[in-house]
C-alpha positions as CSV (number, residue, x, y, z in Angstrom):
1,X,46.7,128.2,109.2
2,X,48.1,131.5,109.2
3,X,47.4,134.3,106.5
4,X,50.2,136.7,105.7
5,X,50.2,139.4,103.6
6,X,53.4,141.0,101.9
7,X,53.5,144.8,100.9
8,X,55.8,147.3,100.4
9,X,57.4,149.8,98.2
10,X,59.1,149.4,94.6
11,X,62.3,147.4,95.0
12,X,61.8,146.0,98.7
13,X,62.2,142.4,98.0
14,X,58.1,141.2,97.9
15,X,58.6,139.1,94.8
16,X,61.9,137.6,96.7
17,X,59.9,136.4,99.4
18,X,57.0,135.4,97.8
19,X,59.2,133.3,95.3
20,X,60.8,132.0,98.7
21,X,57.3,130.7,99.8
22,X,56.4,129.1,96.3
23,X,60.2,126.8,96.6
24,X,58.9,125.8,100.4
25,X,55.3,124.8,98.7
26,X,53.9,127.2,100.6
27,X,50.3,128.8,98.4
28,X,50.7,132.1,97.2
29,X,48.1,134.4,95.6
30,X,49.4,137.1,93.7
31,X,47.0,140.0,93.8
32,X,48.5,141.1,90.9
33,X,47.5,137.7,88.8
34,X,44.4,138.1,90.0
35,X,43.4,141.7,89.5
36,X,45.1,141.3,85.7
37,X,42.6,138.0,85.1
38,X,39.9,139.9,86.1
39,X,41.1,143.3,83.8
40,X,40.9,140.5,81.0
41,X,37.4,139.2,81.5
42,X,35.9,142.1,82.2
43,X,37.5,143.7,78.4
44,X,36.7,139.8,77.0
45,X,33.2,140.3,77.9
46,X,32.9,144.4,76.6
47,X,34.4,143.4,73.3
48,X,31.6,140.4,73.2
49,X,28.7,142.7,74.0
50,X,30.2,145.8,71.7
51,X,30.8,143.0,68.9
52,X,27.5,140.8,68.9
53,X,25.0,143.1,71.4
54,X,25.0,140.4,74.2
55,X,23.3,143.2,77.2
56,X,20.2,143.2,75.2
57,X,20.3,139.4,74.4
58,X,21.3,138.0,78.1
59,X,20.6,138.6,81.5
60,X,23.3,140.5,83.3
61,X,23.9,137.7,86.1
62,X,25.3,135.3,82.4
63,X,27.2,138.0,81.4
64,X,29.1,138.8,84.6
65,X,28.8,135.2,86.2
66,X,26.6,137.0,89.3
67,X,23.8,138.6,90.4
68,X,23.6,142.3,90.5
69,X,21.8,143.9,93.8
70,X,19.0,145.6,93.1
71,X,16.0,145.8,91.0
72,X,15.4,146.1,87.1
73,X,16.4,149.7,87.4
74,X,19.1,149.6,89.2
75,X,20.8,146.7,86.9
76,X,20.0,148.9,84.2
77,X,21.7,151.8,85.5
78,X,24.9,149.7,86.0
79,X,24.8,148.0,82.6
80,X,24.8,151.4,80.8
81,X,27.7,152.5,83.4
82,X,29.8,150.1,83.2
83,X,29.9,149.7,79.7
């Protein structure tokens, strides 16, 4: 199976080929989809913890769906970071 990757400027015909691939079944992943799905978790999951005070109630690992590296300190240090 081969992996291809399409990049280039503004205008330079990505989406045309891309949209090309999806009429000859062939699987895209949009990076774009992707990285906005994420944008929208990640805000979902701030406005949860601002609203109801979920970091003090759950474990980090529930409220990001993994397990940060590190010990107690260090997930601490990236909860109050990242938030």
């Amino acid at each position: 199976m081969r992996i291809v990757g399409l990049t280039g400027g503004i205008a330079s015909g990505k989406s045309t080929v891309s949209n090309l691939f999806k009429s000859h079944d062939i699987p895209v992943v949009d990076a774009d989809v992707v990285a906005r799905v994420c944008f929208f978790f990640l805000m979902f999951f701030t406005f949860l913890d601002f609203a109801f005070n979920l970091s003090k109630t759950l474990s980090s690992s529930v409220l990001l769906g993994f397990e940060l590296p590190g010990g107690v300190e260090e997930r601490e240090w990236w909860m109050e970071k990242s938030c």
